[in-house]
C-alpha positions in Angstrom: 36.6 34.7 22.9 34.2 34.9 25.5 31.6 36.2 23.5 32.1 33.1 21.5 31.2 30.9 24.3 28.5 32.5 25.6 26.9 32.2 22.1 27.6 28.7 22.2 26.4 28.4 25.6 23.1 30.0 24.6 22.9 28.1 21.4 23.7 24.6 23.2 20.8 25.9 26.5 18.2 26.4 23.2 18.8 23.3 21.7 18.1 21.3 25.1 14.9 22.9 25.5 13.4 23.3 22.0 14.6 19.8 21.0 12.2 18.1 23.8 9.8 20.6 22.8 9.5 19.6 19.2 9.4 15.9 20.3 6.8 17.0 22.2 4.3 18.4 19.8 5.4 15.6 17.3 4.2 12.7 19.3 0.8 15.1 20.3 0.1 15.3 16.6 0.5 11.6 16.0 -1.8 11.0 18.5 -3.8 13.7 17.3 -3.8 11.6 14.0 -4.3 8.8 15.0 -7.7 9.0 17.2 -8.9 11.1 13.9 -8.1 7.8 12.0 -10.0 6.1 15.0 -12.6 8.1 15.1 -13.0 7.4 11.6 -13.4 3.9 11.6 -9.8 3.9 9.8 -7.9 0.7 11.2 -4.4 1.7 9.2 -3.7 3.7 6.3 -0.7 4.0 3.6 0.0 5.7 0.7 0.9 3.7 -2.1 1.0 4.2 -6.0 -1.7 2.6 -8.0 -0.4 0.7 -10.8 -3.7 -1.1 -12.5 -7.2 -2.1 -11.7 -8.7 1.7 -11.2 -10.2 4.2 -13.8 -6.9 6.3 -12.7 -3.7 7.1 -14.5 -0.6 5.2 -13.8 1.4 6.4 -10.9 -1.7 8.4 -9.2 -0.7 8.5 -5.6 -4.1 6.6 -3.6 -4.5 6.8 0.1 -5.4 3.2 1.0 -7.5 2.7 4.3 -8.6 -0.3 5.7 -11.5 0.1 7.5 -14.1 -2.2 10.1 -16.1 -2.7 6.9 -13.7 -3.4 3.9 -11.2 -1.1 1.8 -12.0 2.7 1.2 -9.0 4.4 -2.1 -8.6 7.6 -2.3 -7.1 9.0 -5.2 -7.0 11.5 -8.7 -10.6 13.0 -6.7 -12.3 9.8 -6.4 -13.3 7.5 -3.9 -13.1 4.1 -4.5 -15.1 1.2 -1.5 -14.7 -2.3 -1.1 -16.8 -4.0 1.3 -15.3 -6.8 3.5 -17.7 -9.4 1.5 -16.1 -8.3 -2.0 -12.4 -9.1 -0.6 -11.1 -12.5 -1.6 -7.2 -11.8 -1.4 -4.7 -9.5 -0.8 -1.0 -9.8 -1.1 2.6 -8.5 -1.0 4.9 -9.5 -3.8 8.1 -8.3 -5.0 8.4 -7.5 -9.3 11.4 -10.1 -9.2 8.7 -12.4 -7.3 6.2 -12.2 -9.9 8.2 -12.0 -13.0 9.8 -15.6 -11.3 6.3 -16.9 -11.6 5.8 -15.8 -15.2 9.2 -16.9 -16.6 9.3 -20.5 -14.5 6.3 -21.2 -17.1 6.6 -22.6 -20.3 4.0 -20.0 -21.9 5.5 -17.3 -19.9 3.6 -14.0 -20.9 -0.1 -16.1 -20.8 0.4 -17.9 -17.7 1.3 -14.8 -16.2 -1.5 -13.5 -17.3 -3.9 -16.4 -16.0 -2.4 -16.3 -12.7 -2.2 -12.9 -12.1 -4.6 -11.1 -14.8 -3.6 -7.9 -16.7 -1.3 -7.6 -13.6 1.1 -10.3 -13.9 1.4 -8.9 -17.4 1.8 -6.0 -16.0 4.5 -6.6 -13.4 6.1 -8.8 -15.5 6.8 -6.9 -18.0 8.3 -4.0 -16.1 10.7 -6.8 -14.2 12.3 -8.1 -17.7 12.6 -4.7 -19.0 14.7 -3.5 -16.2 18.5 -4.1 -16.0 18.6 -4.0 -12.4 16.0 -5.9 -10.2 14.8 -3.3 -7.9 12.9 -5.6 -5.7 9.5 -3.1 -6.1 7.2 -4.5 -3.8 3.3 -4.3 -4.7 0.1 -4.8 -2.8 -2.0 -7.4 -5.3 -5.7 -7.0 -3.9 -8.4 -9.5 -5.1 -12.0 -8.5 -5.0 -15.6 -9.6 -6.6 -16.8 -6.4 -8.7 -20.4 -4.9 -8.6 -20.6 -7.6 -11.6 -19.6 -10.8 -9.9 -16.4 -10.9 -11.8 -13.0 -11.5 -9.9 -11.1 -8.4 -10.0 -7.5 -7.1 -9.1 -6.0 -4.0 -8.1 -2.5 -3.4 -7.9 -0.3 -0.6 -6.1 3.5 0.1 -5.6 5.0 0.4 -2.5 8.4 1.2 -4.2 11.3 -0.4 -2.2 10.0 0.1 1.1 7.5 -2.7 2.0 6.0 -1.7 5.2 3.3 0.4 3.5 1.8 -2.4 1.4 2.4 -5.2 4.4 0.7 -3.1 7.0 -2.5 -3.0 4.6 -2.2 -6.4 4.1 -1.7 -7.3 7.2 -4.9 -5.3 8.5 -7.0 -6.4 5.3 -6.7 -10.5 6.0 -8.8 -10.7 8.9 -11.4 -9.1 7.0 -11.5 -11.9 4.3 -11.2 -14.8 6.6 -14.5 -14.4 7.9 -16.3 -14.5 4.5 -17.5 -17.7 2.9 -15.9 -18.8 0.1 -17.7 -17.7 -3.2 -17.9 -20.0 -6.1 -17.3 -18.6 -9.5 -18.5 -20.5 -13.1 -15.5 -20.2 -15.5 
């Protein structure tokens, strides 16, 4: 029975001082990390799930930086940049949001597809062909391609929307201190 305790004892002494350690060495890294990002230029990163608006398959996982300049995607071995002076929107919507805004019309499917492009066709599709609304949170980015066009990318966050909102949160400064471009329809 002794030799029991004394096991536990040593056990219990281990814990106390490996736990801090680990803390430790966690927090270093992070900081570690984060002057790299710095260092970088990065002002906040995520990982999200691309969805649309890339040459990359659905569901490629895209490292999404926001940076002093604009938007640098990584993802499926490309790089993808967006300069501050191409960004004219970026937002957080849910799939239940969006699908809302389709169905509330009277043309559902083509308003939804004015409003939000290929996306709100997109997004509202996958919303009425689910049988339980998830909630899936996306980050809706709109930007002015190499052609002049308006153009829209669109990643998943899954449930969790801090990923997407900490982008978007980063990304608005960034378009507010653009002028306002005109576009012929």
């Amino acid at each position: 029975m002794e030799l029991f305790g004394a096991i536990m004892a040593f056990v219990i002494m281990g814990l106390i001082v490996l736990i801090p350690f680990f803390i430790y060495l966690s927090i270093k890294k992070a900081r570690k990390n984060k002057k790299d990002l710095k260092d970088k230029g990065i002002i906040s990163q995520s990982n999200l799930t691309h969805v649309e608006g890339l040459p990359l398959s659905d569901k490629t996982i895209c490292k999404v930086s926001v940076t002093q300049d604009g938007m640098l995607i990584e993802g499926g071995g490309s790089d993808f940049n967006l300069s501050s002076h191409q960004l004219r929107a970026v937002e957080v919507k849910t799939d239940v949001e969006i699908a809302n805004i389709v169905d509330s019309s009277a043309m559902k499917g083509i308003v939804g597809g004015l409003v939000f492009g290929p996306i709100g066709l997109v997004v509202g599709a996958r919303a009425k062909n689910k049988q339980v609304k998830t909630n899936e949170h996306f980050l809706i980015i709109n930007y002015v391609s190499s052609t002049g066009e308006i153009a829209s990318l669109l990643f998943t966050a899954g449930q969790n929307p801090l990923a997407a909102q900490k982008i978007a949160l980063k990304t608005k400064p960034l378009i507010s201190v653009e002028p306002k471009a005109t576009v012929q329809l």
